[in-house]
N, CA and C atoms of all chains as a GROMACS GRO file, in nm:
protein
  582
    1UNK      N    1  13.485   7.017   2.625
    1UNK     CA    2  13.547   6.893   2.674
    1UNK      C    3  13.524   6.877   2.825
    2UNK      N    4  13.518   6.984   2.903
    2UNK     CA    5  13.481   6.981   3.034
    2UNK      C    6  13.359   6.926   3.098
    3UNK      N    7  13.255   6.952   2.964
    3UNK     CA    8  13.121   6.965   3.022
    3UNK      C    9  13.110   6.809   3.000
    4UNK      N   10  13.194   6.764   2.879
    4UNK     CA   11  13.209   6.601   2.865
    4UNK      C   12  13.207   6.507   2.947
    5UNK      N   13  13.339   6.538   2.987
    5UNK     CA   14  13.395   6.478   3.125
    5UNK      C   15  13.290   6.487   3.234
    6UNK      N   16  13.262   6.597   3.271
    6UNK     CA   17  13.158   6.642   3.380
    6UNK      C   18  13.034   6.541   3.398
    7UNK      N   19  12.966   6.446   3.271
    7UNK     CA   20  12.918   6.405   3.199
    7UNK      C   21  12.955   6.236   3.234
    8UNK      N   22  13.079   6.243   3.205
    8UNK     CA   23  13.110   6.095   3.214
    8UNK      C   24  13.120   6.101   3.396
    9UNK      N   25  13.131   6.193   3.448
    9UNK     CA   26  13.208   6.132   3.594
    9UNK      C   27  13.064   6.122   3.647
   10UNK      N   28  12.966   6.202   3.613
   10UNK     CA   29  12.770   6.176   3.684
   10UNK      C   30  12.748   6.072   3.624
   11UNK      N   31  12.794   5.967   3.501
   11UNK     CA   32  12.755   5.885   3.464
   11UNK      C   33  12.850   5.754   3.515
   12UNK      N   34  12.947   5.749   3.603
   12UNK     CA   35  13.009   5.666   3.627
   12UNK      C   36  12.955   5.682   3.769
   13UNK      N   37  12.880   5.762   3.877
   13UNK     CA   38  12.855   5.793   3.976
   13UNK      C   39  12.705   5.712   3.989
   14UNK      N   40  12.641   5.719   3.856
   14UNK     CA   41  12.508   5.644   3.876
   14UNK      C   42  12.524   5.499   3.813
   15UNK      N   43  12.627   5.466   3.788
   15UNK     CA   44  12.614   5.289   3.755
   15UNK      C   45  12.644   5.271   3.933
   16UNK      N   46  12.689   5.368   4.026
   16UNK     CA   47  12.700   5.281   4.174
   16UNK      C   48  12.509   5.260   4.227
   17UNK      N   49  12.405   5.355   4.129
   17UNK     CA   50  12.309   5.307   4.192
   17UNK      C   51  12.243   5.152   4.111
   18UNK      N   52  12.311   5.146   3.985
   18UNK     CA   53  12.286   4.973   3.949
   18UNK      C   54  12.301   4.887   4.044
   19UNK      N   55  12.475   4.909   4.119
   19UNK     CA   56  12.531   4.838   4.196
   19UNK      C   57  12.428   4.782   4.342
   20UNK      N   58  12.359   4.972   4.374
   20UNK     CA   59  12.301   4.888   4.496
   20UNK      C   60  12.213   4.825   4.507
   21UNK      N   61  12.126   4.823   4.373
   21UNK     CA   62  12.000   4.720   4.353
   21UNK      C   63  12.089   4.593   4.380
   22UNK      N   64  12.218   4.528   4.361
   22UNK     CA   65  12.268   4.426   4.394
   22UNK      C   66  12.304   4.408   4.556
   23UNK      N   67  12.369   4.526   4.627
   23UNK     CA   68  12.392   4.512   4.737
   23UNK      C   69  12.265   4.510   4.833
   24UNK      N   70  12.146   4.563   4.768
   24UNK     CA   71  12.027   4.516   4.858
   24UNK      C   72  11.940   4.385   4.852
   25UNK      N   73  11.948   4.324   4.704
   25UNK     CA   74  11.910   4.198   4.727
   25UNK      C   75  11.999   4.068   4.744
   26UNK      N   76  12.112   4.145   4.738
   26UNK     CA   77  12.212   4.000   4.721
   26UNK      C   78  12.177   3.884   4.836
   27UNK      N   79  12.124   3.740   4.730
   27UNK     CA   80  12.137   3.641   4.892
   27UNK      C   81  12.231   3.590   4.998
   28UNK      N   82  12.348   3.615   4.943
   28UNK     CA   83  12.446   3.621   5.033
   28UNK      C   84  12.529   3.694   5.077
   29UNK      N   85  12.632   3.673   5.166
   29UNK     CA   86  12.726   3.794   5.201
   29UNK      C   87  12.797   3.853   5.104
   30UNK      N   88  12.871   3.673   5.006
   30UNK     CA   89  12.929   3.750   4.902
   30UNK      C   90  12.935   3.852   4.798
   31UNK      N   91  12.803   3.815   4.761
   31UNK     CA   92  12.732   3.919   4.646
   31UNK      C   93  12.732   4.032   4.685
   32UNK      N   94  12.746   4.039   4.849
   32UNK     CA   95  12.698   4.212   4.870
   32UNK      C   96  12.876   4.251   4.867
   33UNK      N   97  12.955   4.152   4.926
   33UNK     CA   98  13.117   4.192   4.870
   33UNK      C   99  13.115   4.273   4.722
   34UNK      N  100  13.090   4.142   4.652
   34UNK     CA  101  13.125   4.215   4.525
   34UNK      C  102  13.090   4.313   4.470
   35UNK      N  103  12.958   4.363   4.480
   35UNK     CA  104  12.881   4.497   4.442
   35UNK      C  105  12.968   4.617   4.566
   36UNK      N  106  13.042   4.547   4.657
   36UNK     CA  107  13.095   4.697   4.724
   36UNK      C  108  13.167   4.716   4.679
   37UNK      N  109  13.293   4.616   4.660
   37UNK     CA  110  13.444   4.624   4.560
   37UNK      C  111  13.418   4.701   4.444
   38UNK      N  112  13.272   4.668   4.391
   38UNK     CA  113  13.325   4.733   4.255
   38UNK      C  114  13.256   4.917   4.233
   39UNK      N  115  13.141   4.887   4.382
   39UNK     CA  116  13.119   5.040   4.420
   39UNK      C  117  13.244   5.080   4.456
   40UNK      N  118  13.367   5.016   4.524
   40UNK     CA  119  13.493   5.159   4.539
   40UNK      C  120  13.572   5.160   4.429
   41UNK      N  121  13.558   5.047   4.324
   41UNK     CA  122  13.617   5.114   4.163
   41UNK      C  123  13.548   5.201   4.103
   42UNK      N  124  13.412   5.227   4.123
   42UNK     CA  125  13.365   5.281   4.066
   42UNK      C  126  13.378   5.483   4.122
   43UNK      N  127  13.365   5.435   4.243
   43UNK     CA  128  13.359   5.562   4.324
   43UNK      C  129  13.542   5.621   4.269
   44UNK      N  130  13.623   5.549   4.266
   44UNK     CA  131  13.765   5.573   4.251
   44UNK      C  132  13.764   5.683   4.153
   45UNK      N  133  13.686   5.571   3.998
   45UNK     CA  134  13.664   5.684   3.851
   45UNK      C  135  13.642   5.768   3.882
   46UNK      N  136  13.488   5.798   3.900
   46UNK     CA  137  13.419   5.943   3.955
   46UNK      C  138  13.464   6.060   3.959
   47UNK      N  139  13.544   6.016   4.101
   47UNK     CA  140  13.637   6.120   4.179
   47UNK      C  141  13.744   6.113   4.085
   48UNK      N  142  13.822   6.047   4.043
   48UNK     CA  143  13.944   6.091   3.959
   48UNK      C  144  13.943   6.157   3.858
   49UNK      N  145  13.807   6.156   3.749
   49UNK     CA  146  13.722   6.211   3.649
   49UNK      C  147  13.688   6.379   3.692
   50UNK      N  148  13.589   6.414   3.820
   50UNK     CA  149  13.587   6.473   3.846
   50UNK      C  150  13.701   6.605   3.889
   51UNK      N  151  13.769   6.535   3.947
   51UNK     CA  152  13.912   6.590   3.964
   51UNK      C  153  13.957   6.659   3.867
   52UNK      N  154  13.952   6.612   3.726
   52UNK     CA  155  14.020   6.667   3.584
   52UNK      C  156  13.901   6.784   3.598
   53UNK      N  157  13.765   6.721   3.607
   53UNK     CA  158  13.682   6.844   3.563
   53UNK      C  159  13.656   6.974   3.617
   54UNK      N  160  13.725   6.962   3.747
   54UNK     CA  161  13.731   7.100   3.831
   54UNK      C  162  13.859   7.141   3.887
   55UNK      N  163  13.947   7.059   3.828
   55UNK     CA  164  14.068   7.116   3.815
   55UNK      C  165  14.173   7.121   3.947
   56UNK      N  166  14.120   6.977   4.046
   56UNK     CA  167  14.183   7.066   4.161
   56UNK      C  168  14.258   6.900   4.179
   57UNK      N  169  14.348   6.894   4.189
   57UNK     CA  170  14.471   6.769   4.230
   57UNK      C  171  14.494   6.750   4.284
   58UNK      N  172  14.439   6.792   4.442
   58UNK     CA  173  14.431   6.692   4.595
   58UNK      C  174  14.302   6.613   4.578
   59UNK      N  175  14.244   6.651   4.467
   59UNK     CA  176  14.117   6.510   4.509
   59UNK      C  177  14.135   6.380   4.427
   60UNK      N  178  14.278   6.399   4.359
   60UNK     CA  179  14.336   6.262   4.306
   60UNK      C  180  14.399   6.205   4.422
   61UNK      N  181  14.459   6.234   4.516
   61UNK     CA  182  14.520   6.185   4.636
   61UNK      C  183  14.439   6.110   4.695
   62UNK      N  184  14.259   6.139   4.676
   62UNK     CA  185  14.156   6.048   4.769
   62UNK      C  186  14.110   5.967   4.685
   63UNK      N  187  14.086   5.966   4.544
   63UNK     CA  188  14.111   5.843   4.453
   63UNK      C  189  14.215   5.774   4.448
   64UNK      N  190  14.320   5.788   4.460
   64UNK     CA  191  14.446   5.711   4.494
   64UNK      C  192  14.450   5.618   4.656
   65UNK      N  193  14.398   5.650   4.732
   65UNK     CA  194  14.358   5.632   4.853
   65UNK      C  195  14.260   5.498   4.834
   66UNK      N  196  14.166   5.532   4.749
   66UNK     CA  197  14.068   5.434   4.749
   66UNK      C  198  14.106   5.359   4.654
   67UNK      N  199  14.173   5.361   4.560
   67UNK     CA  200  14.193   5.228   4.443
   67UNK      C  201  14.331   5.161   4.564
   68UNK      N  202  14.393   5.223   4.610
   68UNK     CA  203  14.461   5.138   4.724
   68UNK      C  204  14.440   5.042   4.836
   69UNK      N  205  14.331   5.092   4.915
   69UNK     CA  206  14.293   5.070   5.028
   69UNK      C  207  14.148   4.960   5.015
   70UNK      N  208  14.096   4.983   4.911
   70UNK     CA  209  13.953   4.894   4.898
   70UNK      C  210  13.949   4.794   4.926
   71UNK      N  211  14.069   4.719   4.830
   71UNK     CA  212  14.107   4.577   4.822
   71UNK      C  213  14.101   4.541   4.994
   72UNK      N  214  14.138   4.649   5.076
   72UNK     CA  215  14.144   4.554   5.245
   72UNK      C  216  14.028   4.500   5.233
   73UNK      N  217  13.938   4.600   5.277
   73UNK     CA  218  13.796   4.561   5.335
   73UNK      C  219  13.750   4.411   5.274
   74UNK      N  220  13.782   4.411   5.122
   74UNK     CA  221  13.754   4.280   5.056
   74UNK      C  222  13.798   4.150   5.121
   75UNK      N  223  13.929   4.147   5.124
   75UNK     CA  224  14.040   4.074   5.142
   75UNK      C  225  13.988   4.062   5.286
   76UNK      N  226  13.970   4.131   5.419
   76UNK     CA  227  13.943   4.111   5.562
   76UNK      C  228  13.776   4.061   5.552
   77UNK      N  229  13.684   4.074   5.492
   77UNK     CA  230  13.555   4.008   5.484
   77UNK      C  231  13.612   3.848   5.373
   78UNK      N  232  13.687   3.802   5.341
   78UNK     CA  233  13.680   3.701   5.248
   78UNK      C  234  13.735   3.597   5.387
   79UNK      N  235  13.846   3.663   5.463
   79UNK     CA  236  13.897   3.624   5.548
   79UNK      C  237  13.785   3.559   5.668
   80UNK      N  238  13.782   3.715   5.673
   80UNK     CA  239  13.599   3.650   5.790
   80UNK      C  240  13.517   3.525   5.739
   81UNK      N  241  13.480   3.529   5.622
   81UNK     CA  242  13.379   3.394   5.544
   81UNK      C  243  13.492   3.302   5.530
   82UNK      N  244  13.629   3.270   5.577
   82UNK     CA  245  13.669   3.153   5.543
   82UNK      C  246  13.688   3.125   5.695
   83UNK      N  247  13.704   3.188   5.804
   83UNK     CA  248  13.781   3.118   5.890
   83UNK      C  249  13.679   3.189   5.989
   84UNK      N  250  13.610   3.304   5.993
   84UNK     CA  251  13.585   3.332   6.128
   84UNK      C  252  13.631   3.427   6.150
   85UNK      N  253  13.601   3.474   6.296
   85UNK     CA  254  13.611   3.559   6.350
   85UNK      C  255  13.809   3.561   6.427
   86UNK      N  256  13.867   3.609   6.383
   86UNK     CA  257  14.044   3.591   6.427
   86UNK      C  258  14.129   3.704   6.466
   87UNK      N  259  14.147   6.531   1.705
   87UNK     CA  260  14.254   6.453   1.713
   87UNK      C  261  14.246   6.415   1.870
   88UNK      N  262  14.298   6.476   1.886
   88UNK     CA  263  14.300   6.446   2.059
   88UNK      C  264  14.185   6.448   2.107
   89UNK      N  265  14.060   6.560   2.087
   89UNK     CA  266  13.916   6.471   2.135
   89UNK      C  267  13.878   6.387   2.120
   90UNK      N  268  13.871   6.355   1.991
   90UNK     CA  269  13.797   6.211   1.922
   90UNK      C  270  13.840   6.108   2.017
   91UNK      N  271  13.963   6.079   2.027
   91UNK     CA  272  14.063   5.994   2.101
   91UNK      C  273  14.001   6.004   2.238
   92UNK      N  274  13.935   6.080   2.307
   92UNK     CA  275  13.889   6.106   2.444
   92UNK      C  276  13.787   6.107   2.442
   93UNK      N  277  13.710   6.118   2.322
   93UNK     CA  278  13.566   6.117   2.343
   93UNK      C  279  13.550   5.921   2.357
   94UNK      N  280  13.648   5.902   2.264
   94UNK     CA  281  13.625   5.723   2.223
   94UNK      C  282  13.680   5.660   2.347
   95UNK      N  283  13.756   5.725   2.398
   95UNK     CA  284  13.811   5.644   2.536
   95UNK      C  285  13.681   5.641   2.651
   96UNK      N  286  13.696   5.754   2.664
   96UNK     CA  287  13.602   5.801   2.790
   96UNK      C  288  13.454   5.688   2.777
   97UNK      N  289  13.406   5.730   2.623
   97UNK     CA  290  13.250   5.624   2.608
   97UNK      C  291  13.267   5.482   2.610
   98UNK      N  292  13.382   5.388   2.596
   98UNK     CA  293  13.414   5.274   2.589
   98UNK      C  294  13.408   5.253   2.754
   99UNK      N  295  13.512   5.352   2.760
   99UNK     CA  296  13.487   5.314   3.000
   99UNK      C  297  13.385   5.305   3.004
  100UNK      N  298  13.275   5.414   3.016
  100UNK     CA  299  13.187   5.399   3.084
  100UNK      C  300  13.064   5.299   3.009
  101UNK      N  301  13.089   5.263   2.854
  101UNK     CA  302  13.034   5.166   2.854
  101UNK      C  303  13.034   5.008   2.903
  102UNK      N  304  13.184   4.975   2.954
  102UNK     CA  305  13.202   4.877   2.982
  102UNK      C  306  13.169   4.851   3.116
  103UNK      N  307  13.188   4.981   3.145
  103UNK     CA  308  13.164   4.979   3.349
  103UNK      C  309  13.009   4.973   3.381
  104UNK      N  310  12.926   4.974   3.241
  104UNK     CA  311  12.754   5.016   3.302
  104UNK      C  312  12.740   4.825   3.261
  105UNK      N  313  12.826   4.785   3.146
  105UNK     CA  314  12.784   4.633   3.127
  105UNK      C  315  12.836   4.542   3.228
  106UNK      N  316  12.914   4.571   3.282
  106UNK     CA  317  12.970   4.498   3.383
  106UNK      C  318  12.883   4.545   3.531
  107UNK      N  319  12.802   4.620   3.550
  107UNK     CA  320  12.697   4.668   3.677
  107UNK      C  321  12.569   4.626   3.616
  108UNK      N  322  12.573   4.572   3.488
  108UNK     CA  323  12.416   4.524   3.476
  108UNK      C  324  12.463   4.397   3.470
  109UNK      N  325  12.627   4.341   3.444
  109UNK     CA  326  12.594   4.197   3.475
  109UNK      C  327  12.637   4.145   3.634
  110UNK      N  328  12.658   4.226   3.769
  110UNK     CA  329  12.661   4.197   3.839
  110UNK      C  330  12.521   4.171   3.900
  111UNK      N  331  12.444   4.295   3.843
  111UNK     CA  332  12.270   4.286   3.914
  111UNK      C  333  12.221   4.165   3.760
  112UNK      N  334  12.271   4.111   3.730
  112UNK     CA  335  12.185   4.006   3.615
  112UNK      C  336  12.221   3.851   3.685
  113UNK      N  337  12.367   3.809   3.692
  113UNK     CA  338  12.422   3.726   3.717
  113UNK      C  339  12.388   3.644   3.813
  114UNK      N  340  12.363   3.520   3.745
  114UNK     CA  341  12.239   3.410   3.865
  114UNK      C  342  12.354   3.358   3.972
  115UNK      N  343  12.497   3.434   3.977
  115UNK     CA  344  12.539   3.301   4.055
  115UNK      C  345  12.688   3.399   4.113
  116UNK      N  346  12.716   3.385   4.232
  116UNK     CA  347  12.837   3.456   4.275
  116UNK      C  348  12.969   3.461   4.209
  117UNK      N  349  12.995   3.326   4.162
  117UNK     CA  350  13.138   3.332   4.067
  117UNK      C  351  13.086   3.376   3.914
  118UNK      N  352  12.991   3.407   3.917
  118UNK     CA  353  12.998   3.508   3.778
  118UNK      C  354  12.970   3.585   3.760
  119UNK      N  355  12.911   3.699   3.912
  119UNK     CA  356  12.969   3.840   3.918
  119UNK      C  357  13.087   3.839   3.975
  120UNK      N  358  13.157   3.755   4.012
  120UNK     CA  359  13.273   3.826   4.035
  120UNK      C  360  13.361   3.786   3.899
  121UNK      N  361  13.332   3.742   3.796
  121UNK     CA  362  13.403   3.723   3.656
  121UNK      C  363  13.359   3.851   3.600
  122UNK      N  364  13.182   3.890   3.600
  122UNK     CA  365  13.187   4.047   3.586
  122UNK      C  366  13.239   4.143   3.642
  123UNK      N  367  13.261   4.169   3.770
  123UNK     CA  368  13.330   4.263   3.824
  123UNK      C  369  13.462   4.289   3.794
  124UNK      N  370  13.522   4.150   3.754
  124UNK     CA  371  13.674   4.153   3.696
  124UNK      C  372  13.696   4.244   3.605
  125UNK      N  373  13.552   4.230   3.505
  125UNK     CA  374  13.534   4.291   3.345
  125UNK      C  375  13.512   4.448   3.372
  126UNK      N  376  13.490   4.482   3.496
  126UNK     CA  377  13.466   4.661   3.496
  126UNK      C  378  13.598   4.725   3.545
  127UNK      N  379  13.681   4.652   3.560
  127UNK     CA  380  13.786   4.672   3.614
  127UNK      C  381  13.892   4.691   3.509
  128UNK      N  382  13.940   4.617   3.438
  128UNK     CA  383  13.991   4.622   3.317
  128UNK      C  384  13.953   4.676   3.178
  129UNK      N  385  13.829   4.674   3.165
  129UNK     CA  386  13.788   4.740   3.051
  129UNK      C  387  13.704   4.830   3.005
  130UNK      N  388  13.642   4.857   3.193
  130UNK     CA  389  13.612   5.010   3.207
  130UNK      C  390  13.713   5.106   3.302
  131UNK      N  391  13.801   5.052   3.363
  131UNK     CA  392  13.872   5.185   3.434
  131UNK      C  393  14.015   5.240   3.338
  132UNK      N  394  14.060   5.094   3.248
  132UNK     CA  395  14.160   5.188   3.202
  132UNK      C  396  14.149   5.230   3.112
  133UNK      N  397  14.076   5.236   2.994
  133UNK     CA  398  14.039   5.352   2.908
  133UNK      C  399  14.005   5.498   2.971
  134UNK      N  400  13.914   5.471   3.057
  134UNK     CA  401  13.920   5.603   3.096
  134UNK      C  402  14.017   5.678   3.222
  135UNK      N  403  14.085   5.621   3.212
  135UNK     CA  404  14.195   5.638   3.305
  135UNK      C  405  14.300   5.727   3.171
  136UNK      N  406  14.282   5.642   3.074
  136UNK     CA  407  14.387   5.668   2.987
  136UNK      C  408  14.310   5.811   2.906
  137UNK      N  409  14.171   5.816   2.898
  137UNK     CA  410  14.108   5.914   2.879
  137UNK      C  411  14.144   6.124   2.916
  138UNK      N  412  14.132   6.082   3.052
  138UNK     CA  413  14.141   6.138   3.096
  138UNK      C  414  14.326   6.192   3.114
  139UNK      N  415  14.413   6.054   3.126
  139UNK     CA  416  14.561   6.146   3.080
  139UNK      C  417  14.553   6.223   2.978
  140UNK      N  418  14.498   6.135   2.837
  140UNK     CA  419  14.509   6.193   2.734
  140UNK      C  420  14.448   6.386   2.713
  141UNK      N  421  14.354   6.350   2.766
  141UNK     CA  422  14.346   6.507   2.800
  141UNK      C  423  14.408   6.614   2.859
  142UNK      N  424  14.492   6.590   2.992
  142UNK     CA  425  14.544   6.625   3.062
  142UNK      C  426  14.702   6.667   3.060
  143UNK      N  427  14.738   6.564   2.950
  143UNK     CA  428  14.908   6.575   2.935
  143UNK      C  429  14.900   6.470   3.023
  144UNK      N  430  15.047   6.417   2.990
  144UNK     CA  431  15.090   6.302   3.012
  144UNK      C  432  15.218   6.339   3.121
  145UNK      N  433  15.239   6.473   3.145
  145UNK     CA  434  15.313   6.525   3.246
  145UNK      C  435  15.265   6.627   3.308
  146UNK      N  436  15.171   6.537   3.407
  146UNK     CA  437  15.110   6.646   3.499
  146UNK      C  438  15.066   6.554   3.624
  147UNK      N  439  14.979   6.621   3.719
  147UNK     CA  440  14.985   6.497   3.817
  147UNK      C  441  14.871   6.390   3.736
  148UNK      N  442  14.805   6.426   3.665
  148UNK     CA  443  14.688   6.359   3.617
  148UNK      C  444  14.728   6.211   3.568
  149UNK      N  445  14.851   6.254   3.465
  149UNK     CA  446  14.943   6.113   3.427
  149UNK      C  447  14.990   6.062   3.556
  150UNK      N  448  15.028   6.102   3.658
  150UNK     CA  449  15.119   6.022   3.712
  150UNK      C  450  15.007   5.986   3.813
  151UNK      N  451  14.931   6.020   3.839
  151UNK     CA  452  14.778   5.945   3.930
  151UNK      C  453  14.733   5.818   3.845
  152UNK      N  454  14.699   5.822   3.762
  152UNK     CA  455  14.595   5.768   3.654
  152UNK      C  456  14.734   5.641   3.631
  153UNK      N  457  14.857   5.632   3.626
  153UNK     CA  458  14.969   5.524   3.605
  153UNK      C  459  14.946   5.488   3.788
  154UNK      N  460  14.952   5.551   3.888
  154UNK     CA  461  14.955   5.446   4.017
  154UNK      C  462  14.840   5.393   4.005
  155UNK      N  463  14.723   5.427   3.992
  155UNK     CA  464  14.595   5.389   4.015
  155UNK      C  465  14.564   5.276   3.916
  156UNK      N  466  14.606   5.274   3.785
  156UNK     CA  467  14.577   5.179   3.717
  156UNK      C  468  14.698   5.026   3.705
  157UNK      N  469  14.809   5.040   3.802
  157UNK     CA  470  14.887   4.958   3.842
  157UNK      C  471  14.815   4.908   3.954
  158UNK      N  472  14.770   4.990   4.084
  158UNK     CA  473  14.728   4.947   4.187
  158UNK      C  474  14.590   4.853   4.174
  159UNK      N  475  14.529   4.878   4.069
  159UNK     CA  476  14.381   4.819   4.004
  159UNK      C  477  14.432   4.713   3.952
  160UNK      N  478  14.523   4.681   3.837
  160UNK     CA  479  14.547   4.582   3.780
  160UNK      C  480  14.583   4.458   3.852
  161UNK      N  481  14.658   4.495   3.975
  161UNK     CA  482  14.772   4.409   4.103
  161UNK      C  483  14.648   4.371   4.175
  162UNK      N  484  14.559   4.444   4.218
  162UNK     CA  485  14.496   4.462   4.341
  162UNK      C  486  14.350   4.368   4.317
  163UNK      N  487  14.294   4.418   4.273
  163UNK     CA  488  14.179   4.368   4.191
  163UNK      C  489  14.195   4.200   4.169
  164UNK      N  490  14.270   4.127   4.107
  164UNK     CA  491  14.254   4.003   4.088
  164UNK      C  492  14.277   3.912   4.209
  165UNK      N  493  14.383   3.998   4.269
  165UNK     CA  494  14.375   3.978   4.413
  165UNK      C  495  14.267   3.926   4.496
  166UNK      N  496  14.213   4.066   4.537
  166UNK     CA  497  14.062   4.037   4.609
  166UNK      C  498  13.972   3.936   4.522
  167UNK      N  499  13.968   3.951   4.410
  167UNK     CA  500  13.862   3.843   4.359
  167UNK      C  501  13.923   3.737   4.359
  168UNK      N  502  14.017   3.684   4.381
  168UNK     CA  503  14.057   3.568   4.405
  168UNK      C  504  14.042   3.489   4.499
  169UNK      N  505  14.089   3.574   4.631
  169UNK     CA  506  14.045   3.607   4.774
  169UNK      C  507  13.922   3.561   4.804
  170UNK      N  508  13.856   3.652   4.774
  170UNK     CA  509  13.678   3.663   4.761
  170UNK      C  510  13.639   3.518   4.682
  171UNK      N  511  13.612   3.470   4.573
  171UNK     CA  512  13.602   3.385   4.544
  171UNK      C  513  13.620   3.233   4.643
  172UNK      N  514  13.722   3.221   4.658
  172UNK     CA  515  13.824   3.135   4.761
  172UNK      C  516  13.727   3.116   4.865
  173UNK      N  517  13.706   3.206   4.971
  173UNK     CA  518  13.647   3.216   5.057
  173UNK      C  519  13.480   3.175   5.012
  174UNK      N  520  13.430   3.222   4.896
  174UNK     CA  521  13.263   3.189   4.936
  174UNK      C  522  13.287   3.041   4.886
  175UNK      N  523  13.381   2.963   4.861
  175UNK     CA  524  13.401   2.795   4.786
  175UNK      C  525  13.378   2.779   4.909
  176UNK      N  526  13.470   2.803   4.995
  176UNK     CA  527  13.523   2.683   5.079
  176UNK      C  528  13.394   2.753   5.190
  177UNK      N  529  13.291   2.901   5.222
  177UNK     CA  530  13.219   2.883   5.319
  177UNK      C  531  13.078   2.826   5.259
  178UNK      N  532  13.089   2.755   5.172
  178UNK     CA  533  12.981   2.689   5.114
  178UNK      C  534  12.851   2.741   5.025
  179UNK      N  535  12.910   2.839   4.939
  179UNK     CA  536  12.787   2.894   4.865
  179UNK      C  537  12.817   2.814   4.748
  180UNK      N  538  12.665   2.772   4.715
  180UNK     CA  539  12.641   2.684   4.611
  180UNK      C  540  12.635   2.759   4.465
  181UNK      N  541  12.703   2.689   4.379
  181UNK     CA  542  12.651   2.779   4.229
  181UNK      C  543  12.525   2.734   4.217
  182UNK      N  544  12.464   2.787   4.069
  182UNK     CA  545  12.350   2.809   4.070
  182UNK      C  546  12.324   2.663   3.938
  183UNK      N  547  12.200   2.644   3.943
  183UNK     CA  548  12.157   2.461   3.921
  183UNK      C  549  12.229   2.453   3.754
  184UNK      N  550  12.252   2.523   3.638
  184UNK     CA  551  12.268   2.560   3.562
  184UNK      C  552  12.443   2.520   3.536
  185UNK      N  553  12.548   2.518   3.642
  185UNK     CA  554  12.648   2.554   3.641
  185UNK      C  555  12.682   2.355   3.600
  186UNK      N  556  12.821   2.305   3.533
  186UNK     CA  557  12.831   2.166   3.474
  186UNK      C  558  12.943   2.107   3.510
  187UNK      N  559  13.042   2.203   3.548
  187UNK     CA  560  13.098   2.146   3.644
  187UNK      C  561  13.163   2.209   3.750
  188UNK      N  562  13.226   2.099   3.859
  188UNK     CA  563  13.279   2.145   4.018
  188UNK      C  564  13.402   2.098   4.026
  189UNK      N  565  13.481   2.147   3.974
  189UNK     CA  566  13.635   2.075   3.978
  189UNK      C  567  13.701   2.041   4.112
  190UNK      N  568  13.677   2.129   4.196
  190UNK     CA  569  13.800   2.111   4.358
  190UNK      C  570  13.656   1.986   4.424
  191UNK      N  571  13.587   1.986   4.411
  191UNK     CA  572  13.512   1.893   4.484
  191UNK      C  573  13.515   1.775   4.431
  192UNK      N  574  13.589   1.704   4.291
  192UNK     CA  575  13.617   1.574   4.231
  192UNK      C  576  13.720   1.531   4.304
  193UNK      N  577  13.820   1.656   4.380
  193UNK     CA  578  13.925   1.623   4.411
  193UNK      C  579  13.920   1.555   4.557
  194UNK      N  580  13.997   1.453   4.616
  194UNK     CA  581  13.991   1.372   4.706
  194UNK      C  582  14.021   1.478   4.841
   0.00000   0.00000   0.00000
């Protein structure tokens, strides 16, 4: 079951390189938003996955960190594309 | 019993999370990766969120991570894409020629 998991968390680690074929051609700013947002959901799994698979429960504290905190960066660049620089 | 249940969780996440990253790199038009991105969010993180409790016990920190994280995702997430969305309307990114209608722009 370990080696499973181990398995799913390298396989949730390489859909972020799908993602950056989007964040490098995206034609606009937005697109490259969205491929980051969903690179820090993705990065969140990973690490939280991983975590089970090596057994150690401070590295849920830095997935917890990031399913928290992501949403800023989003939310302060959506801000920037509506109004500017403030 | 309990694998099967984790094997089926775990492959549903990460299948939903690889269809939702091939429809962000597919998607001709910004508001419909971010309708995909919505979709990796919901129907690839909490299965395997729930995956991974299920393995773990449901009283350990694993449960009680995997319940903030998938509250904070559920709240958070529609949020920013809402946000996000909002913002590329109104800084003028065009959908793509395909798209039939523009509702806030009928409006006066």
């Amino acid at each position: 079951m370990s080696t499973f998991l181990a398995w799913i968390a390298v396989g949730e680690a390489a859909i972020i390189l799908i993602l950056l074929v989007r964040l490098a051609l995206g034609p606009t700013v937005s697109d490259r938003i969205v491929a980051l947002n969903t690179v820090a959901t993705q990065a969140t799994l990973a690490l939280f996955v991983y975590a089970a698979v090596a057994d150690r429960s401070p590295y849920l504290d830095v997935a917890l960190w990031l399913a928290s905190f992501s949403y800023l960066g989003t939310v302060a660049w959506a801000r920037y594309l509506e109004r500017g620089l403030l | 019993m309990k694998d099967v249940l984790v094997v089926v969780l775990a492959v549903v996440g990460l299948a939903f999370s690889l269809s939702g990253a091939v429809g962000i790199t597919r998607m001709p038009d910004v508001y419909c990766r971010i309708q995909c991105s919505t979709k990796n969010v919901t129907m690839g993180a909490l299965p395997l969120l729930l995956a991974v409790t299920i393995d773990k016990g449901f009283i350990s920190p694993y449960g009680a991570r995997a319940l903030l994280i998938a509250f904070l995702l559920l709240v958070l997430s529609p949020l920013s894409s809402h946000a996000l969305a909002r913002a590329a309307y109104r800084s003028g990114v065009r959908m793509w020629r395909g798209a039939v209608v523009d509702v806030p722009r009928r409006r006066p």
